[in-house]
N, C-alpha and C positions, 0 to 999 in steps of 0.2 A: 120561462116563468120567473118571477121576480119571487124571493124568499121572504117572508113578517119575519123580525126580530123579537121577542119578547126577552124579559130581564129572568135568568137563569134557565130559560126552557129553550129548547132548538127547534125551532120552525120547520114546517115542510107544507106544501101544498097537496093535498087530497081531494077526493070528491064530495061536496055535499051533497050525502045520499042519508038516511036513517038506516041502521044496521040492518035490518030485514030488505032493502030496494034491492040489493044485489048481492051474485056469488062471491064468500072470500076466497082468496086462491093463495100460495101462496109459490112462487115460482123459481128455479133456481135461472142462476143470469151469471153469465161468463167473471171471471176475477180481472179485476181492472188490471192493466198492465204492471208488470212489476218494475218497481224501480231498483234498476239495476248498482248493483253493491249496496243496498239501501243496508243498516246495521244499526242495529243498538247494543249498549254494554254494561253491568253495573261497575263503574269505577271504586264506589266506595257506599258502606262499609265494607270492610275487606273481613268482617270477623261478624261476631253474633251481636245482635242488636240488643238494647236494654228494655225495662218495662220504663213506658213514658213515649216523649216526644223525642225522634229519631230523625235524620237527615240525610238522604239516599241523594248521590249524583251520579248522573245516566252520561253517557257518552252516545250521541248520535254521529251518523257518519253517512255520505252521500246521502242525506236527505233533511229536509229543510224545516225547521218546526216555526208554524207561525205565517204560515203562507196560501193560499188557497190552493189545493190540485189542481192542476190542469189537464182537464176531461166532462167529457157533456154529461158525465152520471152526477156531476154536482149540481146540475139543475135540475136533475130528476130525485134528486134525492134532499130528505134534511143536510144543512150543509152549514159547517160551524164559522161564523163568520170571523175565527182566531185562526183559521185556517189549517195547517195538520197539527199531530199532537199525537200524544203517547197515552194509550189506553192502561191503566193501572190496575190491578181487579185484586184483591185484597180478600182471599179464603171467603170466594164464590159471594162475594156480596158485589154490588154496581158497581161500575169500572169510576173511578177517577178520572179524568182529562187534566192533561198538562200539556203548557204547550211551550215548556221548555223543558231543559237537564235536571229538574231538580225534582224531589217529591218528601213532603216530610210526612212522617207516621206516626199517629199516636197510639202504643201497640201495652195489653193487658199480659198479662201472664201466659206463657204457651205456647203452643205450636203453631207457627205462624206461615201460609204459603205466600205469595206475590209472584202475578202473574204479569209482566209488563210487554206490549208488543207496540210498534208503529202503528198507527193510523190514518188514514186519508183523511180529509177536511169533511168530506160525509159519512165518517166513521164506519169505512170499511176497511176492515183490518189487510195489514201484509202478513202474508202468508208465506213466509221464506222462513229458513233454520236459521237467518243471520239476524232476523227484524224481530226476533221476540227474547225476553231473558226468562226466564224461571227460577228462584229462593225458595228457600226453605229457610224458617229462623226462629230457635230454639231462645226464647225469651225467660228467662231466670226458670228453666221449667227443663234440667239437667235428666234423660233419663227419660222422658217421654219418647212414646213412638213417633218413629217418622211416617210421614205417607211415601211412598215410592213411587218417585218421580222421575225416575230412571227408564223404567220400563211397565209402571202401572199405564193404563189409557185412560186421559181425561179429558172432560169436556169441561168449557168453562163460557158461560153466557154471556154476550156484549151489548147486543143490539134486539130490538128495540128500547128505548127507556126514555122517562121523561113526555112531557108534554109535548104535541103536536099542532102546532098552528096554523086553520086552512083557511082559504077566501073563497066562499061561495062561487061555484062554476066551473072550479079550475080541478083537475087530476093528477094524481099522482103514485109515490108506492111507498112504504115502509122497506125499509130496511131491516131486515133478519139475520143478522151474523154473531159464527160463536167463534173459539178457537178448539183445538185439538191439539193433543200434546202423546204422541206415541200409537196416532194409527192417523188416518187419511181416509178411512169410510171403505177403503178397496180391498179386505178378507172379508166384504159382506156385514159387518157391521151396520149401525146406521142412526138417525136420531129419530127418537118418538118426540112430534112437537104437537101441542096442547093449545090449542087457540080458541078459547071462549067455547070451550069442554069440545070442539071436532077436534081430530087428530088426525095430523101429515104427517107422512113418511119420508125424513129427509134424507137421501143417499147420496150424497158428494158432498167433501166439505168446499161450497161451494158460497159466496154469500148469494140470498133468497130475498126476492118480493115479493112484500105481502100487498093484496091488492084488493078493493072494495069494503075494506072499514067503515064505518059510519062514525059520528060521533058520539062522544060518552069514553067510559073507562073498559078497556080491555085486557085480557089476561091470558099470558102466556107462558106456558114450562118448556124447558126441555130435557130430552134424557137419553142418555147413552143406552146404547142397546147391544147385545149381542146377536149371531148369526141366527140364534133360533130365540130370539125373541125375548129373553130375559134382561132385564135388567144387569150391565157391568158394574162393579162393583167401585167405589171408588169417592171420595168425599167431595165433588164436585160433580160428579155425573150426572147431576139430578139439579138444576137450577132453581125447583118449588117455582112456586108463583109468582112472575112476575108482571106488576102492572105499570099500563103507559093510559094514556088519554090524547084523545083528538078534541078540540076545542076549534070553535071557528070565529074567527073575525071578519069584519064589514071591507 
């Protein structure tokens, strides 16, 4: 399948179908191969950041930024044509794309998290303890609580986002992937996910395709759960609303 490029939105090819012609599903699908010793690292700052505009460099290692994956799920999937890149996510708001060592921040007073992990060229994340970093950065704001990032369990939202771009005829899937930070889904945990108000139950952190969208704007949560059902507690566990749209071209 050949990918549309549009100007700041990530293409993917879909079915032109209207929302109601077919079931959504949304499916979990094996973790692409892991690249081995793949690692990221904060080099610097090495101390607490200021309020204003700030200059984070990352150290990548066995793994390439700026180059396409090589693997058949980038023709099945949106696929960035800067190739891989480092997902940034910034206290549970949309991930940033960079697709080098650098990241700058323009950051307010407070309690600040930053979630940084590798990514594939079709933004599915690496899922290893060496390819992702986690901060915490107390910004002129001395004495505030921290969240606990040690041993709290958190979810944190990646994928889907942004517009979709399809060509009449042709099929495809969305991509659904989060990260997890101090569990893996296996004490029974699990994610409640919220797709245009139906609810799947996701249980592996595993990344998921969603399949038979239609065009138009759609909307999806997601949220950490415990064994019996409640809500964990936790300042990212809970992604609110997030929406994406399928758009078609000629």
């Amino acid at each position: 399948m050949r990918l549309i490029q549009s100007l700041f939105l990530i293409p993917l090819i879909l079915s032109c179908q209207p929302k109601s012609a077919q079931e959504v599903t949304i499916r979990a699908v094996d973790r692409s191969s892991l690249p081995k010793e793949a690692a990221l690292a904060l080099v610097t700052p090495t101390d607490e950041l200021r309020s204003g505009e700030n200059e984070l460099r990352f150290k990548v290692a066995s793994y390439e930024l700026g180059v396409p994956t090589a693997s058949s799920r980038a023709s099945e999937l949106a696929n960035s044509p800067k190739g891989q890149h480092i997902h940034h996510i910034l206290d549970n708001a949309p991930y940033m794309a960079r697709y080098h060592e650098r990241l700058t921040l323009d950051l307010d007073t407070g309690n600040h998290v930053l979630l940084s992990f590798l990514s594939r060229s079709y933004h599915e994340s690496i899922k290893s303890s060496d390819a992702f970093v986690i901060r915490q950065f107390q910004v002129s704001n001395k004495g505030e609580a921290n969240y606990d990032l040690e041993r709290g369990k958190h979810l944190f939202y990646s994928r889907p986002k942004g517009n979709y771009i399809i060509r009449a005829g042709l099929s495809g899937s969305i991509l659904l992937d989060f990260y997890l930070l101090n569990t893996n889904l296996e004490d029974g945990s699990y994610i409640k996910a919220v797709l245009n108000g139906k609810t799947f139950i996701l249980k592996e952190w595993k990344p998921y395709f969603i399949d038979g969208l239609g065009l138009g704007e759609h909307t999806l949560s997601l949220q950490l759960m415990n064994q019996a059902g409640k809500p964990i507690e936790g300042p990212f566990n809970y992604s609110g609303n997030r929406k994406f749209t399928i758009s078609q071209t000629k």
